[in-house]
C-alpha positions, 0 to 999 in steps of 0.5 A: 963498249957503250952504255945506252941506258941500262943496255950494254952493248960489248963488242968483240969477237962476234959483234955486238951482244945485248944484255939485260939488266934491271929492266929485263927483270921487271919486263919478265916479273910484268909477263908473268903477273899478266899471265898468272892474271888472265888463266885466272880470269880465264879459268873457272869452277862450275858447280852442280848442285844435288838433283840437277844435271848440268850442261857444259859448253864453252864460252870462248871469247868470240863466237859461240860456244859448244857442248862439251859435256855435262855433269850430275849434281852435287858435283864441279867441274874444277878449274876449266877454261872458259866453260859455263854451265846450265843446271837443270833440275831433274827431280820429280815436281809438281805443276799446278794450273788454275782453269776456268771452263765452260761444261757440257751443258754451258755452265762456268767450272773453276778447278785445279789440275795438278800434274807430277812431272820429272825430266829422265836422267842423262836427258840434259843436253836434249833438254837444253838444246830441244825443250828450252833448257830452264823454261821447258815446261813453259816452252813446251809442255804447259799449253799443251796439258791444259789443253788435254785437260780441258778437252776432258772436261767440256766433254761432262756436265758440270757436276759430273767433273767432280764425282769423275775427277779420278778418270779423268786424271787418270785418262789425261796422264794416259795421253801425255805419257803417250804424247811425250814418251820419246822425249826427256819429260815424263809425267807421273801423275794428274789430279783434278781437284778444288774444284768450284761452282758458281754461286748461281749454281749452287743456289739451283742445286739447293733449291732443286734438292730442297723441292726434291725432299718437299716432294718426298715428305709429300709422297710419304704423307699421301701414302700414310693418309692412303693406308690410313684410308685402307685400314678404315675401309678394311675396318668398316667391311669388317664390322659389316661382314660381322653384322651379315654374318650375325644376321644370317646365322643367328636363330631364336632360339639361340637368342633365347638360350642367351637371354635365359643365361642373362636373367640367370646374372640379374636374379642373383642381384639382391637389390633389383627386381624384373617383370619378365614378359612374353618372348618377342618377336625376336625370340628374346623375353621382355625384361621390365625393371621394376623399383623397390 
């Protein structure tokens, strides 16, 4: 037998046969630190938060990764292998873009339009792979909104856009649901809303509202002063159609009988004397007073 370091040889019977000492410990202690140390770093915990969907694909040391699956939130994966994950969130939200466009009848309109999306559940992988994963508004929906929107509205004059905001939400929801319908991105609702004119504008509309009621207090003052018109002509062929009326039916002898009846009144007054004369041309006496 020979020592060789920690290494003894023994011979005998079938050669020579190694056995490992100290050392053979501590190589073995090494592997396994080494090992237990690279499934930790090789092994991971993905997690998944509420209302998020997450897609899960490996990550191996060289090359690319693949789909492996995906997972509804709030949920992990557990310890894995390499893998990392995509979380994409799933619930209804709402995106809103400030635009600037010109009218129908080429006047400046700023207004929001505000659109309630959400993605449809399971859609993770389509989301990732096809729409941009995290970015899929951006990438794929954004451009395309404001484009409907704004070929809505240049189609109105300026302040129509307000009293119609309603249909024209309605009417561009109507053609994203159609235009996305076979995709995982669903639109539930559009509103257009804050909308703001240009101070030019509105000082036109004022002052054409102000002309408006200046023309109206005119209009209502022609017609009073031509009812007032009315009512005196009316007045006037009154009195005369009395006086043709007194003229024509009226004879002496009435007149008589009315003048009688009036100094039957005035001799009962104690203080006043009267000469009666001759009857008139008229048919009327004369009436003289006559002083005390």
């Amino acid at each position: 037998m020979a020592e060789n370091g920690s290494i003894k040889v023994v011979t005998g019977g079938g050669g020579l046969r190694p056995h490992w000492g100290a050392m053979g410990a501590i190589v073995l202690g090494l592997a396994l630190v080494v090992g237990i140390g690279i499934a930790r770093v090789g092994c991971v915990n993905r997690h998944t938060p509420a209302g998020h969907e997450g897609y899960l694909r490996s990550n191996p040391i060289a090359g690319a990764g693949s789909y492996v699956g995906y997972q509804r939130g709030p949920t992990s994966t557990g310890l894995v292998w390499r893998q990392e994950v995509v979380n994409i969130d799933m619930r209804p939200r709402t995106y809103s873009e400030e635009m600037s466009i010109i009218t129908a009848e080429r006047l400046p309109l700023t207004f929001r339009a505000h659109s309630r999306i959400q993605l449809r559940k399971g859609s993770v992988r389509q989301v990732v792979e096809r729409f941009g994963g995290e970015n899929w508004y951006l990438a794929n929906v954004r451009d395309q909104y404001r484009s409907e929107v704004r070929g809505k509205v240049q189609a109105l004059d300026a302040f129509a856009v307000k009293s119609q905001s309603e249909q024209i939400g309605d009417a561009v929801l109507a053609d994203m649901k159609k235009r996305y319908e076979q995709t995982p991105i669903e639109f539930l609702s559009v509103d257009i809303g804050d909308v703001q004119y240009p101070e030019v504008v509105v000082n036109s509309v004022i002052r054409k509202f102000v002309t408006n009621e200046d023309n109206e207090r005119k209009d209502i003052e022609l017609r009073i002063a031509q009812r007032e018109i009315d009512i005196g002509i009316a007045e006037a062929e009154g009195v005369a159609d009395a006086q043709r009326i007194i003229r024509t039916t009226l004879d002496p002898m009435f007149l008589q009988y009315e003048a009688l009846g009036a100094i039957e009144q005035l001799g009962a007054s104690p203080n006043t004397t009267f000469i009666i004369g001759p009857m008139g041309r008229n048919g009327a006496p004369i009436l003289m007073n006559v002083d005390k």
